[in-house]
C-alpha positions as CSV (number, residue, x, y, z in Angstrom):
1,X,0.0,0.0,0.0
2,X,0.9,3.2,-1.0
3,X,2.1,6.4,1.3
4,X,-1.2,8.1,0.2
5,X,-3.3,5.2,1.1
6,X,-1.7,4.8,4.3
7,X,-2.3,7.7,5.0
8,X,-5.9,7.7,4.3
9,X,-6.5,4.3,5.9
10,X,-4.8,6.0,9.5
11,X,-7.3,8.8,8.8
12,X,-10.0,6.6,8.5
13,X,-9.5,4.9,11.7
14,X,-9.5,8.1,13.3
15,X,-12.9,8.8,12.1
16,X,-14.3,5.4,13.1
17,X,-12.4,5.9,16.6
18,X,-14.1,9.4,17.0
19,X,-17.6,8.0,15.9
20,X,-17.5,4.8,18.4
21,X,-16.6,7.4,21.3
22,X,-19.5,9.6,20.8
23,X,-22.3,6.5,20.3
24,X,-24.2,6.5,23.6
25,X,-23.6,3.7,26.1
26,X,-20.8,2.2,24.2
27,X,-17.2,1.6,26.4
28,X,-14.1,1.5,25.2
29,X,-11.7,-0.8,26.8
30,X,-9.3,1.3,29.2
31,X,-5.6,-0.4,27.5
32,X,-3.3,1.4,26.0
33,X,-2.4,-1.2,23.8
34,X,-5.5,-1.7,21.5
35,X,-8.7,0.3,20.8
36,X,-11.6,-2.3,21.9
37,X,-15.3,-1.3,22.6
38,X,-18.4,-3.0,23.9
39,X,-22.1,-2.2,23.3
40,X,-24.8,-3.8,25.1
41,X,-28.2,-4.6,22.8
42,X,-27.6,-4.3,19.6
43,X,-29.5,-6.2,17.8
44,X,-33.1,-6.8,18.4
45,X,-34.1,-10.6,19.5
46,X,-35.9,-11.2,16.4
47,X,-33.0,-10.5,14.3
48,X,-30.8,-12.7,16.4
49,X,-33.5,-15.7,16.1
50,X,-33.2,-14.9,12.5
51,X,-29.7,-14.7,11.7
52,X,-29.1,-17.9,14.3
53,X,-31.9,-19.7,12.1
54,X,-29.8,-19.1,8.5
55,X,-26.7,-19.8,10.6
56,X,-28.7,-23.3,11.4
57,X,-29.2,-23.9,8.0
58,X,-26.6,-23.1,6.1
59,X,-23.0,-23.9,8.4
60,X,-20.5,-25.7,7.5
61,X,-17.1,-26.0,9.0
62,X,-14.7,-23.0,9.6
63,X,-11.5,-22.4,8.3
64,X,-8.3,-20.3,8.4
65,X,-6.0,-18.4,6.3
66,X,-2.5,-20.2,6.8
67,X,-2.8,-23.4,8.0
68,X,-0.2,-23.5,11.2
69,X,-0.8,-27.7,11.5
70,X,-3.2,-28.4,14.5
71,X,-6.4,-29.7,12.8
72,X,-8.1,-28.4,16.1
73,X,-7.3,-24.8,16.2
74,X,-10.7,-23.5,14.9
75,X,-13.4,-26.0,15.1
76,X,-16.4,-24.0,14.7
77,X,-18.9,-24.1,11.8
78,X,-19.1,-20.8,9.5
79,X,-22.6,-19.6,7.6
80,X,-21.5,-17.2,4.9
81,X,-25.0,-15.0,4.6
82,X,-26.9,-13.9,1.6
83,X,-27.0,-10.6,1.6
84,X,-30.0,-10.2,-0.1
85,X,-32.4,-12.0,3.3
86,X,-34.0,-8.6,4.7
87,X,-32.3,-10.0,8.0
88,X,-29.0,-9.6,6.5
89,X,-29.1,-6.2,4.7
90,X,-30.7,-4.1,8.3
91,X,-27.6,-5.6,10.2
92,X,-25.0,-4.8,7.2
93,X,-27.2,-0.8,7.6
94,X,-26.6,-1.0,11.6
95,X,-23.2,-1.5,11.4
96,X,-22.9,1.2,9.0
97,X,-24.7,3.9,11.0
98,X,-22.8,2.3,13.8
99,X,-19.2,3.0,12.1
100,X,-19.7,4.9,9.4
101,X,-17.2,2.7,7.2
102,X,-18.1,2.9,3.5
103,X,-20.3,-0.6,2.7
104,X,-17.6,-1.1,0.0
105,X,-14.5,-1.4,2.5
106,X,-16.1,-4.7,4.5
107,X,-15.9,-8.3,3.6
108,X,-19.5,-10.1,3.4
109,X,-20.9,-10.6,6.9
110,X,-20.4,-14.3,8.3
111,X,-22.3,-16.6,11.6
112,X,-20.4,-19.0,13.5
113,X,-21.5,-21.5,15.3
114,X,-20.2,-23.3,18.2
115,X,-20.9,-26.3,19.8
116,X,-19.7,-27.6,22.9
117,X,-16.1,-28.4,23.1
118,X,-15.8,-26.0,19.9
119,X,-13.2,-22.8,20.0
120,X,-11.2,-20.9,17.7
121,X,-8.0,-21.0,19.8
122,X,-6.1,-17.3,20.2
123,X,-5.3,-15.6,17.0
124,X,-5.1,-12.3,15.2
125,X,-8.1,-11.0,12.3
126,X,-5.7,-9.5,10.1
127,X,-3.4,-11.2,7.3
128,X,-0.1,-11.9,8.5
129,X,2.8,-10.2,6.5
130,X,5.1,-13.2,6.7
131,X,2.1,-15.5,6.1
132,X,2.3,-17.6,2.7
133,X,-1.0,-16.2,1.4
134,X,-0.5,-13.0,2.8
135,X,-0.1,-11.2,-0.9
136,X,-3.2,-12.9,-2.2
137,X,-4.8,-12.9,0.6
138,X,-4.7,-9.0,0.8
139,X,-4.2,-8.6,-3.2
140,X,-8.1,-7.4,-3.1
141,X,-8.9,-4.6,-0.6
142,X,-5.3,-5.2,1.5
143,X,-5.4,-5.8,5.2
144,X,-7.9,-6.1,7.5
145,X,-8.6,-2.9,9.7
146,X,-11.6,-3.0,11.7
147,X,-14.0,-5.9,13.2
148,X,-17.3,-6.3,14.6
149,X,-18.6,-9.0,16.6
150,X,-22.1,-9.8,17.8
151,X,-23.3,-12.5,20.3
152,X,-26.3,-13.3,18.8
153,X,-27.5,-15.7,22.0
154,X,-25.8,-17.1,25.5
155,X,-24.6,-20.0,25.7
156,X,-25.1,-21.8,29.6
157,X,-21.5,-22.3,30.0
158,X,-18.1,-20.8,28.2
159,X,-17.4,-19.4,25.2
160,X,-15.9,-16.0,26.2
161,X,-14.0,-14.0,24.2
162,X,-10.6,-13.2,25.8
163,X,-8.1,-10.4,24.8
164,X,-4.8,-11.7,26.3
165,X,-3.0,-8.7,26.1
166,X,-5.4,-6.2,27.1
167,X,-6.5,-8.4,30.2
168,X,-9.9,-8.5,29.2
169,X,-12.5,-11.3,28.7
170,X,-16.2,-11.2,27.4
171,X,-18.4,-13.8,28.6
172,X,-21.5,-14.3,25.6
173,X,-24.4,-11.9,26.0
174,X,-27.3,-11.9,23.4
175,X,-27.2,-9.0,21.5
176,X,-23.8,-7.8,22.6
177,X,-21.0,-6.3,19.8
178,X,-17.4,-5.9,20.1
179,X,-15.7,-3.7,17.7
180,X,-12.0,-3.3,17.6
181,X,-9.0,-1.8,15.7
182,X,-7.1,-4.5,14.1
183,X,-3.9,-1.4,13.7
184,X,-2.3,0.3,15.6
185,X,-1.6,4.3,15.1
186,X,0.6,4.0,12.6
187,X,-1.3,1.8,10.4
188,X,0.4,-1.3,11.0
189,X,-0.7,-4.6,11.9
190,X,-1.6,-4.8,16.0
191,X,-0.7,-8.2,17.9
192,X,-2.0,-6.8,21.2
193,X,-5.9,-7.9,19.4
194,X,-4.8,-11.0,19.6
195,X,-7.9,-12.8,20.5
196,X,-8.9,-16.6,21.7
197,X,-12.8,-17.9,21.2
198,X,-12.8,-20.0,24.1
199,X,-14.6,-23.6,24.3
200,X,-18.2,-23.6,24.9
201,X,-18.8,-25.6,27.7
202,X,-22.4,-26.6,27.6
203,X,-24.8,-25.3,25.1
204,X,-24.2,-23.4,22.1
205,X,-23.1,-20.0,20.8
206,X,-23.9,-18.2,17.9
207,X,-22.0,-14.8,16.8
208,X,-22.0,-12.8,13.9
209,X,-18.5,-11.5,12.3
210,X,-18.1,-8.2,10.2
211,X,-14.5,-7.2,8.8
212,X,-13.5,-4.2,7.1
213,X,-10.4,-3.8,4.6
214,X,-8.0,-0.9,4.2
215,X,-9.1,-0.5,0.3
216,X,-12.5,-0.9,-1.4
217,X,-13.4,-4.7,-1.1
218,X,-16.5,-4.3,-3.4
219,X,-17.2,-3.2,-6.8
């Protein structure tokens, strides 16, 4: 990426920063090391029903960029939506109001589901620059920048969401959304959001993913 895009990806983070800090009762993590925010209800129950239901229906199991060798290091299931399903298309518009990233910087929105004994063990959203795919991987859009999650339901036992570095760990709450900066200030990648989707213990838990890009994703 270009000095110019750099420059205008920083800027853009700074917008979506400003914007989060100014949404009523959303909290921003107090680290130093990462920009992370929480905001209770977000989504309406119906919607979460919904999206759980197409999740239901359509899963099948998740993946990962590089392949590191454990078979077991994501064992989740992955529903990649239709964007077109009403349900679909009012959360890709709340997330928009909610950021104000340009639809045409974020990957298509995707459900998880996880069963018990299921986790995604701790990792990092954006592409890797010593990874092997990391050039095709970013070759459309670049890098990942920002991501949104959303516990759609709770499960009766495990499944937080724990932020090693920043000390900080999110038990499942329906309706719930966690947004952070995958950057740092400068613009370059930020291993402090490394991240670990812990096993479920009983039940199950469903969430909803959003990631953003650095470049225009989208025609």
């Amino acid at each position: 990426m270009g000095k110019a895009m750099a420059s205008e990806a920083i800027d853009q983070a700074a917008s979506v920063t400003e914007r989060l800090r100014a949404t009523p009762h959303i909290q921003r993590v107090p680290s130093p090391k990462l920009e992370l925010f929480t905001l209770r209800d977000f989504l309406p129950e119906d919607d979460r029903l919904a999206l759980m239901a197409l999740i239901d229906a359509n899963r099948q199991p998740s993946t990962i960029t590089d392949s590191n060798g454990d078979d077991y290091f994501r064992t989740s299931e992955t529903c990649h939506f239709d964007e077109t399903v009403p349900v679909v298309a009012r959360l890709e518009d709340r997330l928009h109001a909610l950021s104000g990233i340009d639809p045409v910087f974020g990957e298509p929105l995707q459900g998880q589901r996880y069963e018990v004994g299921q986790e995604f063990k701790a990792h990092t959203d954006y592409f890797e620059p010593n990874g092997k795919d990391y050039d095709a991987n970013c070759a459309r859009g670049g890098n990942r920048t920002w991501t949104f999650m959303i516990y759609l339901n709770s499960p009766e036992a495990g499944g937080a969401t724990r932020f090693k570095v920043a000390n900080k760990m999110f038990q499942p709450e329906a309706g719930r959304l966690l947004g952070w900066n995958n950057r740092r200030a400068d613009g370059s990648p930020n291993a402090a959001t490394l991240h670990h989707a812990m096993k479920v213990r009983k039940g199950l838990k469903y969430v909803i993913t959003k990631w953003y890009r650095e470049l225009p994703y989208r025609q």
